[in-house]
DSSP file (Angstrom, degrees, kcal/mol; ACC not computed):
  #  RESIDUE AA STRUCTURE BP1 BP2  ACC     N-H-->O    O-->H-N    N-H-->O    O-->H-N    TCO  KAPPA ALPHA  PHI   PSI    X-CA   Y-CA   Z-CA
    1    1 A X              0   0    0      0, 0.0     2,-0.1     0, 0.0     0, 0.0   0.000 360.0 360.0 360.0 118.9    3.8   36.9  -13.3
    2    2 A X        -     0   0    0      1,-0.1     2,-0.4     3,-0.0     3,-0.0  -0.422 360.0-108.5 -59.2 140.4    1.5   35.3  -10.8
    3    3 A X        -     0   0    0     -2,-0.1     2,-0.6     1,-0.1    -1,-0.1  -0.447  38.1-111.9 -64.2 116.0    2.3   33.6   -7.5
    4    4 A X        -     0   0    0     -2,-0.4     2,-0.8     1,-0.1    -1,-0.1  -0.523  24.3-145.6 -43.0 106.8    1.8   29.4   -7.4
    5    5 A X        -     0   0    0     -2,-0.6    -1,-0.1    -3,-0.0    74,-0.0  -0.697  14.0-164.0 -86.3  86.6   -0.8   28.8   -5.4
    6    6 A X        +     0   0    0     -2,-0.8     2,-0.3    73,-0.1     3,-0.0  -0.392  16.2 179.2 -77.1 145.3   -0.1   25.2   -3.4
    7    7 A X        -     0   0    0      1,-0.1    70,-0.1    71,-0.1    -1,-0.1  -0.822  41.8 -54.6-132.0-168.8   -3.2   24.0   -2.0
    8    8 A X        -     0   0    0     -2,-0.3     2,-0.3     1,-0.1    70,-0.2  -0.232  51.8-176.2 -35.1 127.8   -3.8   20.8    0.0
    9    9 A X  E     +A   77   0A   0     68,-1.4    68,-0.8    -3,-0.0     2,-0.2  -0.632   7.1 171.6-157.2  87.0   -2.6   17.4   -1.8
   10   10 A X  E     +A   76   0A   0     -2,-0.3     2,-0.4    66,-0.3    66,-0.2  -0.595   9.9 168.2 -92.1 164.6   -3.3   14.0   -0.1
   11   11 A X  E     -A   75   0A   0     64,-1.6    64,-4.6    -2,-0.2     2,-0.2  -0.923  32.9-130.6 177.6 130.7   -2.6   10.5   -2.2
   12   12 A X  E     +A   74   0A   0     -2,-0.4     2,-0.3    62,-0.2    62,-0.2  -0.573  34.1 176.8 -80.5 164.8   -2.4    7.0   -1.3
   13   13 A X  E     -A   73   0A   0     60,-0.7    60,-4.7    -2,-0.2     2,-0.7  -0.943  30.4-131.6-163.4 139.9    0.7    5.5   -2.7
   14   14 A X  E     -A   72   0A   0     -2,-0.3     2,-0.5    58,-0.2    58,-0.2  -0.803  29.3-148.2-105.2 124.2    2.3    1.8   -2.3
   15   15 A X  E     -A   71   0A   0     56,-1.6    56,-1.8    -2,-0.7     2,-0.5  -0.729   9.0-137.5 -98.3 140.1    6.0    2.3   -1.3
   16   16 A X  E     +A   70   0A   0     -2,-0.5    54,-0.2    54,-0.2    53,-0.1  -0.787  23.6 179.5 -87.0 143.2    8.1   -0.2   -2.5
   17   17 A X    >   +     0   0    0     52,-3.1     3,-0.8    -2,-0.5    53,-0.2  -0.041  42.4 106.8-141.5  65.5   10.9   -1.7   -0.2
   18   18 A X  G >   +     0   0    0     51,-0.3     3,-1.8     1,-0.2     4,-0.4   0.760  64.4  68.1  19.6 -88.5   12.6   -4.0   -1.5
   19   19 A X  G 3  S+     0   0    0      1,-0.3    -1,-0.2     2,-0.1    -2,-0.0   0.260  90.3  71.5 -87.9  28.5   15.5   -2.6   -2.1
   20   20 A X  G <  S+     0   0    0     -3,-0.8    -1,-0.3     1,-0.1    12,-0.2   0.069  90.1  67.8-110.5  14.1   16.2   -2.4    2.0
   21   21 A X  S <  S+     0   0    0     -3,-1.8     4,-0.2     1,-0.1    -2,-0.1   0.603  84.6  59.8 -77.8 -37.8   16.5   -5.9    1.9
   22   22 A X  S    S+     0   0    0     -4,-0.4     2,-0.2     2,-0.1    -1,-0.1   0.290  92.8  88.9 -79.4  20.9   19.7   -5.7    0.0
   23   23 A X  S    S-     0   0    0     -3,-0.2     2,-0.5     1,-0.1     5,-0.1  -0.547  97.8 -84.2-105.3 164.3   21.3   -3.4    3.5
   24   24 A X    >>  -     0   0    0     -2,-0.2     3,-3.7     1,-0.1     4,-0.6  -0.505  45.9-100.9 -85.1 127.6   22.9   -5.7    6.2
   25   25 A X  T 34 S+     0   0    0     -2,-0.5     4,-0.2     1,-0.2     3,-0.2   0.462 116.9  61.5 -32.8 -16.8   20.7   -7.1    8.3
   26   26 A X  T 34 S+     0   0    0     -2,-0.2    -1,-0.2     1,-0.1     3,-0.2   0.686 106.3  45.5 -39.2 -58.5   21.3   -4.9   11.0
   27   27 A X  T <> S+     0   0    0     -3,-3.7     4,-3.4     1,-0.1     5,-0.2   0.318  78.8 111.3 -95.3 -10.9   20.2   -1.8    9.2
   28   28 A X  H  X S+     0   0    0     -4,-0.6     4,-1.0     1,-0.3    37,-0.2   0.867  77.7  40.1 -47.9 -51.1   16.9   -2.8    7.4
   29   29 A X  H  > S+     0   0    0     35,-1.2     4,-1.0    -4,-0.2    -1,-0.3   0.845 111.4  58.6 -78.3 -14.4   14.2   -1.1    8.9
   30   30 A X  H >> S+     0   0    0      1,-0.3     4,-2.0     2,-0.2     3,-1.1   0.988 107.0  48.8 -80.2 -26.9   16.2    2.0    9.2
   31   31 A X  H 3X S+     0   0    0     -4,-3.4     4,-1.4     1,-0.2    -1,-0.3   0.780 106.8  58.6 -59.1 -19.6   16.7    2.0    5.4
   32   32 A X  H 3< S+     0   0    0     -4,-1.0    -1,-0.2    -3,-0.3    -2,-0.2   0.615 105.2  47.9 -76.4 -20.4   13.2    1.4    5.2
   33   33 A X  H <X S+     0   0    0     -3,-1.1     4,-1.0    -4,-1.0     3,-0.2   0.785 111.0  48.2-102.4 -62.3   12.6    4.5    7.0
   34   34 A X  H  X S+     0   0    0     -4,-2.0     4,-2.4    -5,-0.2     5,-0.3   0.788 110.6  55.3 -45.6 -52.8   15.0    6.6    4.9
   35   35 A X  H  X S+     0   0    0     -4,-1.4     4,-0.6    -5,-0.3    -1,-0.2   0.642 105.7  51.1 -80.1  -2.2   13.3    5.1    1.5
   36   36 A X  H  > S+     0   0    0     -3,-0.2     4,-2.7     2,-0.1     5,-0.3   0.615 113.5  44.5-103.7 -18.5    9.9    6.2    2.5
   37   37 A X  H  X S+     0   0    0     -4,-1.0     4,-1.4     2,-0.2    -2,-0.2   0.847 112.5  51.0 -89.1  -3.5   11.1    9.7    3.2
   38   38 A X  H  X S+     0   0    0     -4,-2.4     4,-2.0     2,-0.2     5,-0.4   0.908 110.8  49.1 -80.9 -50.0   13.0    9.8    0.2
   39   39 A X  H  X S+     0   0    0     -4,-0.6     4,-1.2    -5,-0.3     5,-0.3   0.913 109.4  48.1 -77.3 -27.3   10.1    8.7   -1.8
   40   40 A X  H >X S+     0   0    0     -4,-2.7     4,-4.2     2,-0.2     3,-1.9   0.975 108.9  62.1 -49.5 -65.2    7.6   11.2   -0.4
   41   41 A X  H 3<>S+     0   0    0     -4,-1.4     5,-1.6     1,-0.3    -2,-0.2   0.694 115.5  30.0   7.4 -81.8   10.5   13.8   -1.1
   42   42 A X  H 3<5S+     0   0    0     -4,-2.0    -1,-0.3     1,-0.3    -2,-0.2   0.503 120.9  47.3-101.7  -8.7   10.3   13.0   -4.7
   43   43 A X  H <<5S+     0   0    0     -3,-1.9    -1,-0.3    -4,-1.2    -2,-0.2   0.842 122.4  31.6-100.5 -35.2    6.7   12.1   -5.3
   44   44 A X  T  <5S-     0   0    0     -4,-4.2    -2,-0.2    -5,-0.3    -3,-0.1   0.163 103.6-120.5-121.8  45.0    5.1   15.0   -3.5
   45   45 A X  T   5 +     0   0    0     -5,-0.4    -3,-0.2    -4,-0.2    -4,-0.2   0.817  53.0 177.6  63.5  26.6    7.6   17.5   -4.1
   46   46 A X      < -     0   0    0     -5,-1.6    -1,-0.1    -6,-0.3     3,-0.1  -0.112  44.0-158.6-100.2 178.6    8.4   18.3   -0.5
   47   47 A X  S    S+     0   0    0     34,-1.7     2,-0.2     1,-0.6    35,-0.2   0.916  85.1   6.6 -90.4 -68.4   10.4   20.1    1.9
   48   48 A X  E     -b   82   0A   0     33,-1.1    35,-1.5    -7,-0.0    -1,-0.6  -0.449  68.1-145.1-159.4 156.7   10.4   18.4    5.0
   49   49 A X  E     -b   83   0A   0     33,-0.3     2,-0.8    -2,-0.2    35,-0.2  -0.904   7.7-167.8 142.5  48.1    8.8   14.9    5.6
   50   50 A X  E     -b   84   0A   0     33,-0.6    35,-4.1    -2,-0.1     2,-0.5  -0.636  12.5-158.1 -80.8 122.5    7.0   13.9    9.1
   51   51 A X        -     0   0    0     -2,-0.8    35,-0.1    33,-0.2    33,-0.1  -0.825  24.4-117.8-118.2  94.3    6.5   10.3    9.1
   52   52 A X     >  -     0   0    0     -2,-0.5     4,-0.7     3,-0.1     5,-0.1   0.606  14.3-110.7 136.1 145.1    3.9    9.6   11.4
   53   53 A X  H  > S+     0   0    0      1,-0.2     4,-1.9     2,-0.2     3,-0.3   0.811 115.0  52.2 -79.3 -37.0    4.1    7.2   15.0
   54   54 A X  H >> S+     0   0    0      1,-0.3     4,-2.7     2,-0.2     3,-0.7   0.940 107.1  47.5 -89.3 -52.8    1.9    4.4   13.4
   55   55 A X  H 3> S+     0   0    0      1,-0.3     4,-1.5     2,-0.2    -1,-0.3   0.735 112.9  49.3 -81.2 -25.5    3.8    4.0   10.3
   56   56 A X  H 3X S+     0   0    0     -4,-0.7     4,-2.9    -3,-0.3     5,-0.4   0.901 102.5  58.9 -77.9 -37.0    7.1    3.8   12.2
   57   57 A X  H <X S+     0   0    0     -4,-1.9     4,-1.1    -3,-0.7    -2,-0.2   0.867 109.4  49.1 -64.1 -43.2    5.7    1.4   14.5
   58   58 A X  H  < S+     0   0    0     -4,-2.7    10,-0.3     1,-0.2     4,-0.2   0.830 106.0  53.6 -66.4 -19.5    5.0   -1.0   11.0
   59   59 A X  H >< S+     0   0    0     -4,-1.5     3,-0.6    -5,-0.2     9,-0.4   0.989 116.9  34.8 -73.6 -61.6    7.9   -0.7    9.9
   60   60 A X  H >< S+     0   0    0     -4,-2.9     3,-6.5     1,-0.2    -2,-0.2   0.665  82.5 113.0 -64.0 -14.0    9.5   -1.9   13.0
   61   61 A X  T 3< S+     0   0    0     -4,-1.1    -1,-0.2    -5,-0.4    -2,-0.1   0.799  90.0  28.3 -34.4 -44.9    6.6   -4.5   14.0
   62   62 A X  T <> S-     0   0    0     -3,-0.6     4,-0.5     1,-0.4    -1,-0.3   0.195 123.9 -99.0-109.3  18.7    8.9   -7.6   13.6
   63   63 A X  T <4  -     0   0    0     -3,-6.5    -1,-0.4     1,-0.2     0, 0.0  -0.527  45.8 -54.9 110.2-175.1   12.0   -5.9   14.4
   64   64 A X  T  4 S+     0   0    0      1,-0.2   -35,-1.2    -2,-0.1   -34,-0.2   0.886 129.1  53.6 -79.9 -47.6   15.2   -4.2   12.6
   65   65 A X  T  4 S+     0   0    0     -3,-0.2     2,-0.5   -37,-0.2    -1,-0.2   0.715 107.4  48.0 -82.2 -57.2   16.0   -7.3   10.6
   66   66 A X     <  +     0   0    0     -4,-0.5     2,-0.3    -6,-0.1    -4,-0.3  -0.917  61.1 169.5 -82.3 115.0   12.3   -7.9    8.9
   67   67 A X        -     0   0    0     -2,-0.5     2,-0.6    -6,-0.1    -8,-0.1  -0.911  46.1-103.7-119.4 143.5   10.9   -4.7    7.3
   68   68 A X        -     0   0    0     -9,-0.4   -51,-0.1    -2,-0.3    -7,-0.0  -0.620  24.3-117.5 -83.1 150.2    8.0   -5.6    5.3
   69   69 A X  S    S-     0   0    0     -2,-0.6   -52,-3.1   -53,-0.1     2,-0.4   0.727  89.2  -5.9 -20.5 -54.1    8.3   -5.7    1.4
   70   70 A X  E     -A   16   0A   0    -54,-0.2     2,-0.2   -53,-0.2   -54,-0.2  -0.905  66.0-153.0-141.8 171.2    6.0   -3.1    0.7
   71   71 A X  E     -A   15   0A   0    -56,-1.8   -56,-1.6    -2,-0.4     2,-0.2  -0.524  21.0-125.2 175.9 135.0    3.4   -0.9    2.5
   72   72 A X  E     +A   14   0A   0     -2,-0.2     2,-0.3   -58,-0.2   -58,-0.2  -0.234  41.7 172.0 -47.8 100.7    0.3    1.0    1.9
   73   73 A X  E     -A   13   0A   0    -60,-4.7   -60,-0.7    -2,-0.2     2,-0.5  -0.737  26.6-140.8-123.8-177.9    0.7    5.0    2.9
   74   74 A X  E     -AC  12  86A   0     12,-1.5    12,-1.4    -2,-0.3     2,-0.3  -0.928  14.8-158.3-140.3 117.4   -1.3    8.3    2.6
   75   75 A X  E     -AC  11  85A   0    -64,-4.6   -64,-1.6    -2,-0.5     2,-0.3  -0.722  10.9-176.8 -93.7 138.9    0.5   11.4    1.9
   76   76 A X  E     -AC  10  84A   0      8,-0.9     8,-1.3    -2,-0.3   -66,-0.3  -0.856  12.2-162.2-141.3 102.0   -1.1   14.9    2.8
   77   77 A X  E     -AC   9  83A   0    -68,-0.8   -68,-1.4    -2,-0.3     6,-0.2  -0.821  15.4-155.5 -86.2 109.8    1.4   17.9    1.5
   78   78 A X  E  >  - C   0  82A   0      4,-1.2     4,-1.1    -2,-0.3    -1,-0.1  -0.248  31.4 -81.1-118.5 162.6    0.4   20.8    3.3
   79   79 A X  T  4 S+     0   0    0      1,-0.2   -73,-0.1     2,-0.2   -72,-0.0   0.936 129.2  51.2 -42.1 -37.5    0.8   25.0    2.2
   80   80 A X  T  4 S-     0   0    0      2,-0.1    -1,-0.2     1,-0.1     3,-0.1   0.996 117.3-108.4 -59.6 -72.5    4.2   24.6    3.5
   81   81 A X  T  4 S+     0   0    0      1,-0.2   -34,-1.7   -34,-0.1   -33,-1.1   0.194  70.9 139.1 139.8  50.5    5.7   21.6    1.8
   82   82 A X  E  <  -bC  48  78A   0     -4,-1.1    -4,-1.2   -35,-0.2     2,-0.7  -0.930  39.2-159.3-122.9 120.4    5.6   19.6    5.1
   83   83 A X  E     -bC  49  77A   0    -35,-1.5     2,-1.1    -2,-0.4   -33,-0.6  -0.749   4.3-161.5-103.3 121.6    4.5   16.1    3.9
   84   84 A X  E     -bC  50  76A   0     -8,-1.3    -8,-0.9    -2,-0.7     2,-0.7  -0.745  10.2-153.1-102.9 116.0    2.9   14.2    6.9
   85   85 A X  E     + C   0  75A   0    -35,-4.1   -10,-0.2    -2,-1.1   -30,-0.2  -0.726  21.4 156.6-102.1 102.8    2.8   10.5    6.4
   86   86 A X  E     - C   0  74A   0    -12,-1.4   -12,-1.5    -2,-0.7     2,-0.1   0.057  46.9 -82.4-105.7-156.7    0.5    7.9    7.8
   87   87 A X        -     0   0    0    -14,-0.2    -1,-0.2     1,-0.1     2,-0.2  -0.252  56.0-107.0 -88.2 176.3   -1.2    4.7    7.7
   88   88 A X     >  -     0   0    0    -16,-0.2     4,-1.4    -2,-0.1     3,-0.2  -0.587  39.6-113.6-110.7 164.3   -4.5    4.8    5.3
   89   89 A X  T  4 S+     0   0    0      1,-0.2     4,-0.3    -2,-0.2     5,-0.0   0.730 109.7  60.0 -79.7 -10.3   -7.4    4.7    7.6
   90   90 A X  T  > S+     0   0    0      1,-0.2     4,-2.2     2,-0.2     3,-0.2   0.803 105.0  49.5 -71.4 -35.1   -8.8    1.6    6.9
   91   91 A X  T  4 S+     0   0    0      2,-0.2     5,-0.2     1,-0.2     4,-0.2   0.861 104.5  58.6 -80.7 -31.1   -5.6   -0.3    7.8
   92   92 A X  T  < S+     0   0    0     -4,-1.4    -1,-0.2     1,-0.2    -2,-0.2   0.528 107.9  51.3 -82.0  -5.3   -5.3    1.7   11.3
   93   93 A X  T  > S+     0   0    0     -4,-0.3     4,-0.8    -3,-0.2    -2,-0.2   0.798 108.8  50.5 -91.1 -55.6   -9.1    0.1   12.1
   94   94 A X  T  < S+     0   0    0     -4,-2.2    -2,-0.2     1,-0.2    -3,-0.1   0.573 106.4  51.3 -66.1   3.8   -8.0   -3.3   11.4
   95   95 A X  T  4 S+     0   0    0     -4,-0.2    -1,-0.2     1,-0.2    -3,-0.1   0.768 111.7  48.0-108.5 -13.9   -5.2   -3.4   13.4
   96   96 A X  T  4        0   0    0     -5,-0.2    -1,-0.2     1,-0.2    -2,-0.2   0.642 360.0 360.0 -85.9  -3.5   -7.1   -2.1   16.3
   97   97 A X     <        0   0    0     -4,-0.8    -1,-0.2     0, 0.0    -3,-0.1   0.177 360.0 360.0 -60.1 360.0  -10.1   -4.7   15.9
């Protein structure tokens, strides 16, 4: 039997959240935070989950209370299973314009 060879595996994905609206206000963005590593988790197979300064920063951008609705990310699964998640690059240009 041959070894599985994992190679490199980046993918844009739009994470829904939603459903971190239905948490008490208080708690929103951190559920939002938890539901984007849960969905890398399960979408790119991983172990372990580094979610990126930029992305954290969106999440929190209007505060605990407001998380936005959705948001654009790019997952890049490495030999390991360490999925590092950031902003796409296009979005990380406009916000610096």
């Amino acid at each position: 039997m041959s070894e599985d060879k994992v190679e490199t595996l980046t993918r844009t994905y739009v994470v829904p959240l939603g459903l971190a609206a239905e948490a008490p206000p208080y708690r929103r963005s951190k559920v939002a935070i938890r539901m984007i590593r849960e969905f890398a988790k399960r979408h790119m197979k991983a172990t372990e989950v580094n979610i990126s300064e930029s992305v954290n920063q969106q999440i929190w951008s209007r505060g605990i209370k407001h998380p936005p609705r959705r948001i654009t990310l790019d997952m890049e699964r490495d030999e390991d299973g360490i999925v590092s998640v950031k902003l796409p690059v296009e979005q990380v240009e406009q916000e610096q314009v």
